[in-house]
N, C-alpha and C positions, 0 to 999 in steps of 0.2 A: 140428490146432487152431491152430498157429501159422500157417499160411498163410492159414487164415481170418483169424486178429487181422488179419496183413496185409494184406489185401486191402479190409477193415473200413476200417482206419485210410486205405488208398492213398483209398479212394470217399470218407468222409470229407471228406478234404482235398483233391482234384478240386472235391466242391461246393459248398466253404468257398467259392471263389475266383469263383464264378459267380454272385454276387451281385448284381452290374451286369444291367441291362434296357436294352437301346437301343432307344427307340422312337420313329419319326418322324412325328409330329405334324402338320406341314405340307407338301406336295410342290405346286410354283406354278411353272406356266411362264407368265412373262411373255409376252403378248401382243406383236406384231408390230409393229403400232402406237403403242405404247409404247418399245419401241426403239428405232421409227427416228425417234422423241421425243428420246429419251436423245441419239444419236451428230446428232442435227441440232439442239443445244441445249448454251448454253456456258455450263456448270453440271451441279450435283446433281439428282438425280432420285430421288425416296422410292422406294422398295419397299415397299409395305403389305405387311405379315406378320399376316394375319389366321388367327389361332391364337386355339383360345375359350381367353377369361380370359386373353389377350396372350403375351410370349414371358415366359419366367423368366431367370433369371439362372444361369448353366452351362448353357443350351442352346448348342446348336452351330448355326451357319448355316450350310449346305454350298451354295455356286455352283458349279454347273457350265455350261459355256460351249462354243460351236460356231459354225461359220460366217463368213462374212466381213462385213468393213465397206469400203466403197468409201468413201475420203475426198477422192474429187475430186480439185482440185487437177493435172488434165491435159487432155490436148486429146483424150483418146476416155474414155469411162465404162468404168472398169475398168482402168483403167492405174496405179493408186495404191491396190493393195487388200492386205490384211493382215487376220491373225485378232484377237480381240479379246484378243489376249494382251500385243498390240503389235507393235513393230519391234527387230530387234535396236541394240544402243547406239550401234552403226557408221552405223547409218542414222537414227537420230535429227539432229531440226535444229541446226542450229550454236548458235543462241541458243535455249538451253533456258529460259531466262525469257520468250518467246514463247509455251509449252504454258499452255493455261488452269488446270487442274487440278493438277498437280504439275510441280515442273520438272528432277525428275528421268529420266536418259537411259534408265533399266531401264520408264519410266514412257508413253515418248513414243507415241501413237497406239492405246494400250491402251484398254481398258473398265477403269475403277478400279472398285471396291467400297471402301466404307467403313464407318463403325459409328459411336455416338456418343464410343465409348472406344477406336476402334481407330483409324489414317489409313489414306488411301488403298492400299489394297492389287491387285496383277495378279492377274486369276483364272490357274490352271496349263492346261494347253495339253490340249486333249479329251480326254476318257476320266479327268480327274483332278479332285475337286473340293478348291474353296478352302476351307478348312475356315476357321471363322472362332468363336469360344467367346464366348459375348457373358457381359458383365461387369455388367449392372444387367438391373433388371425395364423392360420396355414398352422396350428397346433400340429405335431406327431403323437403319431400313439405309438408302443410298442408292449410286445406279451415276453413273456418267459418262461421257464419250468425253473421252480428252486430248487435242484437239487443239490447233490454233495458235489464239491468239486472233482471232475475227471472221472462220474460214475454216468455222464448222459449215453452213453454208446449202447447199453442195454434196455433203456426206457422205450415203449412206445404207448400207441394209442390205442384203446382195447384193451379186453383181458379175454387171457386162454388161451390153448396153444398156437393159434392161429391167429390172436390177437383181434376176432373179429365181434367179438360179442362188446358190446353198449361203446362204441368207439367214443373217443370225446370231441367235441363240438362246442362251438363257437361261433355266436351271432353279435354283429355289431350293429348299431342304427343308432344315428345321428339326425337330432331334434331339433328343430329349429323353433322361437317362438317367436312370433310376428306381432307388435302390438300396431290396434287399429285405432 
């Protein structure tokens, strides 16, 4: 009898704790052409998050990110290429007040994401996503390319002469959690 009670009680409290629901809502792979928008454009770029009845507030925005950006800037295509995480702070430009978007060195030649309540943030490096909690109702997101000021017009997406090999890519999904 007693190892019933306990077992009673273990289940019990096991499904006290499994309250939580995570369920996502929106899954958006930005389009190609809108990227290579983004990385050839010196500024913000919206992400529409069409989620019916918009995003809520404690949704989570999960980016995940792949691929390369060729950002010019040499004398063959493909000589100046990185993932959209960035460059490490070593290889960042001397004068960081030069980068359009942030002018920090963890910052230089990345894809930022941002929020209306959050700043500029690095997505994490494939296979990881940016988890990002949004803080009001009908939140915006927006992406960017940090590059140097008035060097976006030679960047694309891809490397090689054709710009076709491991293009960069971007997935958004937005998580809702339900407590029951």
């Amino acid at each position: 009898m007693r190892a019933l009670a306990l077992f009673t009680v273990a289940t019990l409290a096991l499904t006290a704790t499994a309250a939580d629901l995570e369920s996502r809502v929106l899954t958006h792979y930005v389009p190609q052409d809108l990227l290579e928008t983004v990385v050839r454009t010196d500024g913000w770029t919206e992400i529409e998050l069409k989620v019916k009845g918009g995003v809520r507030k404690d949704d989570t925005v999960r980016i995940w990110t792949g691929g390369s950006i060729d950002r010019g800037n040499g004398d063959q295509p493909g000589q100046n290429v990185n993932g959209p995480t960035g460059v490490e702070a070593a290889q960042a430009p001397a004068g960081l007040k030069t980068l359009a978007l942030s002018p920090e060195a963890a910052h230089a030649y990345a894809l930022l994401v941002k929020t209306e309540s959050s700043g500029p943030r690095v997505p994490l490096p494939p296979g990881k996503p940016l988890e990002i909690k949004l803080m009001q109702d009908k939140e915006k997101v927006w992406i960017g390319f940090n590059d140097e000021k008035g060097r976006f017009a030679d960047n694309h997406i891809g490397k090689g002469r054709r710009h076709e090999l491991d293009p960069l890519w971007l997935r958004v999904e937005v998580v809702r959690t339900i407590v029951d």
